[in-house]
N, C-alpha and C positions, 0 to 999 in steps of 0.2 A: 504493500500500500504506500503511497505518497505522502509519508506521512512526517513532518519535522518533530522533535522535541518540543513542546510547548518551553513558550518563554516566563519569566519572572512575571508576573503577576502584574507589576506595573508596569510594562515596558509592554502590553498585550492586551485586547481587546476584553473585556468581560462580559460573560453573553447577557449573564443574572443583571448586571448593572445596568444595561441597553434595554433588557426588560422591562427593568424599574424604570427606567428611564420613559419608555413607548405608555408606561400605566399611565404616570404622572402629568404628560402633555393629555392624553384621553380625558384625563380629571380634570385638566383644562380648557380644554376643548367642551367638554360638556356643560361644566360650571358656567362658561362665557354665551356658549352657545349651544343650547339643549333641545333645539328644535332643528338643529342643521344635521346632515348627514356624517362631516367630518370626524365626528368622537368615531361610529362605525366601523371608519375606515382604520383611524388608530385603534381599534382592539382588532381588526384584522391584520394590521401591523405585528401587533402583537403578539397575537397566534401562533404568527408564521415564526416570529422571534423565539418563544417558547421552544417551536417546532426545531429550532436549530440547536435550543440548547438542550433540548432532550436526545436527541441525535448525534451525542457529539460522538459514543462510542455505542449504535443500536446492538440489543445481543444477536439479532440476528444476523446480522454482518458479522461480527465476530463467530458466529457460529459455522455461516460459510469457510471465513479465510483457515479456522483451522481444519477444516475439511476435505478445500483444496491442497492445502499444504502436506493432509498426509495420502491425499491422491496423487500428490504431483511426488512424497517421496517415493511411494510404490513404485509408479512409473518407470520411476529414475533407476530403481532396481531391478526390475522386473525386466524391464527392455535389452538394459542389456546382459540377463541370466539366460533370455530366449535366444539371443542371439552366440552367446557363447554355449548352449546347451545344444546349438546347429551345427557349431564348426566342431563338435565336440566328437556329434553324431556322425559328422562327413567321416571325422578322422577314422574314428574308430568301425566304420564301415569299408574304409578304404576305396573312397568314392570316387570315381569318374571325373575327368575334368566336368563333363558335362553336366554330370549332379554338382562340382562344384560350382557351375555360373547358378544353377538355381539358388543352392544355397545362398550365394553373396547375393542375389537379388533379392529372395527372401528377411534375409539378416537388412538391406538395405531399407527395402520397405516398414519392416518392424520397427529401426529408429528414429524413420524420418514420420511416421505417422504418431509413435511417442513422443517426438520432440513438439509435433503440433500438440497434442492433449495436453507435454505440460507447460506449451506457453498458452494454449484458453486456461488452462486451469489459474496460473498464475497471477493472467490479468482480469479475471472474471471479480473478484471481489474490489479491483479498481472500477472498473465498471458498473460494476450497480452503486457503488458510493458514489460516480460523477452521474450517474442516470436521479438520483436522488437528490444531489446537491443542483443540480441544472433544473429538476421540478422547484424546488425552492427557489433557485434565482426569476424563473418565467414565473411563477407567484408575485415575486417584486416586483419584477418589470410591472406587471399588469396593473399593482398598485399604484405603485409609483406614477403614471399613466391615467389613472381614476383621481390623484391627487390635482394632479392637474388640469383637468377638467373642473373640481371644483373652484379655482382659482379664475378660469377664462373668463368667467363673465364679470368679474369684481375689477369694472376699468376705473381708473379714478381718473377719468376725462370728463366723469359724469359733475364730478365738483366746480368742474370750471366754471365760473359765468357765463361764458358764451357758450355752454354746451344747451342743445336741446335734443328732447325727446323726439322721438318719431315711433310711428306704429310697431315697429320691431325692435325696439328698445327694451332691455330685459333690465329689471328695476330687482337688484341685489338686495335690496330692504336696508341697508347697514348706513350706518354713520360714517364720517373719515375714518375716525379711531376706532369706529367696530373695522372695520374693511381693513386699519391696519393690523391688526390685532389676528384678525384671519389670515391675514396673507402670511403673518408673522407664523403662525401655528402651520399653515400650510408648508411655508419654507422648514422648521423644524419637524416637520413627519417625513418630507421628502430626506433631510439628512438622516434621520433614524432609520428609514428604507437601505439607505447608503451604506449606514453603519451593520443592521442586521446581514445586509450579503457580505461585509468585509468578515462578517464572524466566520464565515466557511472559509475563509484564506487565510486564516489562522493559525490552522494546524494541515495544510493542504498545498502540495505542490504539484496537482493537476493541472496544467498549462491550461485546458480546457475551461474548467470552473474560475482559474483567478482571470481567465480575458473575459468569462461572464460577467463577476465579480466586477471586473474594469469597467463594463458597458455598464452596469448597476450603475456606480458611481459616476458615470460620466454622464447618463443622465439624468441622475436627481441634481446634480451639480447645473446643467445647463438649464432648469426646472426653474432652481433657486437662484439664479440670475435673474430671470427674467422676473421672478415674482419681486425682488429686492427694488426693481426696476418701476415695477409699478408704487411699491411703496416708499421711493423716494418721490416722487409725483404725487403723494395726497398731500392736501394742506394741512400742517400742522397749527395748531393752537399758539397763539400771538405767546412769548416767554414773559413771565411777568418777573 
């Protein structure tokens, strides 16, 4: 498996911490705005965060890998006991050249079809670990994606003086400071998204999962650009 040493505790992601962390914005989220869908989305955040820190070592995957392992040492034994129990056969038969091209083709066939079994064997528990971490990143993605949809319509063009309505005008109901306050919570779920797939690169050097990983982050990051964009654009309250 691809798997590193975890590191020191603080120089490393902590999944329980990101959890507390995805609770505590939901709590705010709700507290502010308990009629909006946003809290939702943060305990679906959540779930899925859960979902990573209970998975960090499934026993079923564990149960696989040592089972390939002592398939893959049979193999390793077995293949070539068949093949020296051929040449052994040839010998002590006193074989024919011609029985010996079967044998060597036989003995050949028998290694090269063991060497296939014990590399599935080997990388099969890498595989279902990245087929499992890749459902959890497309989980995020999708999230990630429904966040921002919340966000689209909350333009603060709407504050301007010169702005008017027109019939296809969709009327977000918020104040400046409610609308920043969401956009604020919006930008904060979208990094928690970010953070929960960084937890599967963690302990994981599957090329495959950390460039999922990468697209995770790189678009909750270009998410929260644009949202910080709108929320320099609302008018803030005169400083007293």
């Amino acid at each position: 498996m691809p798997r590193v040493r975890p590191a020191p505790s603080y120089t490393r992601l902590d999944a329980a911490q990101v959890h507390e962390t995805i609770d505590r914005l939901r709590g705010r989220v709700l507290a502010r705005f308990p009629e909006r869908h946003l809290g939702q989305i943060a305990a679906e955040v959540g779930e899925v965060a859960g979902q990573v820190m209970d998975a960090t070592a499934p026993s079923w995957l564990t149960g696989v890998r040592w089972a390939c392992r002592v398939l893959t040492a049979l193999l390793g034994v077995l293949a070539p006991t068949l093949v020296l129990y051929a040449v052994w056969d040839g010998l002590h038969a006193a074989a024919k050249t011609v029985d010996w091209l079967s044998i060597g083709e036989s003995a050949i066939n028998d290694l090269v079809f063991a060497g296939i079994a014990i590399a599935f064997l080997w990388a099969l528990p890498v595989r279902l670990q990245r087929n499992a971490d890749l459902r959890v990143l497309h989980r995020l993605r999708s999230l990630a994606h429904v966040v921002d949809m919340h966000q689209l319509t909350k333009d603060p063009e709407r504050f301007d003086p010169a702005f008017r309505n027109t019939a296809a005008t969709v009327d977000p109901g918020l104040t400046p400071i409610e609308m920043s306050h969401y956009l604020d919570y919006c930008s904060e779920l979208l990094s928690l998204i970010g953070k929960t797939a960084a937890l599967l690169a963690e302990n994981n050097t599957d090329p495959t999962v950390l460039a999922g990983v990468q697209g995770i982050e790189d678009i909750t990051n270009g998410m929260s650009r644009k949202i910080w964009q709108k929320i320099a654009l609302l008018p803030h309250p005169p400083s007293r």
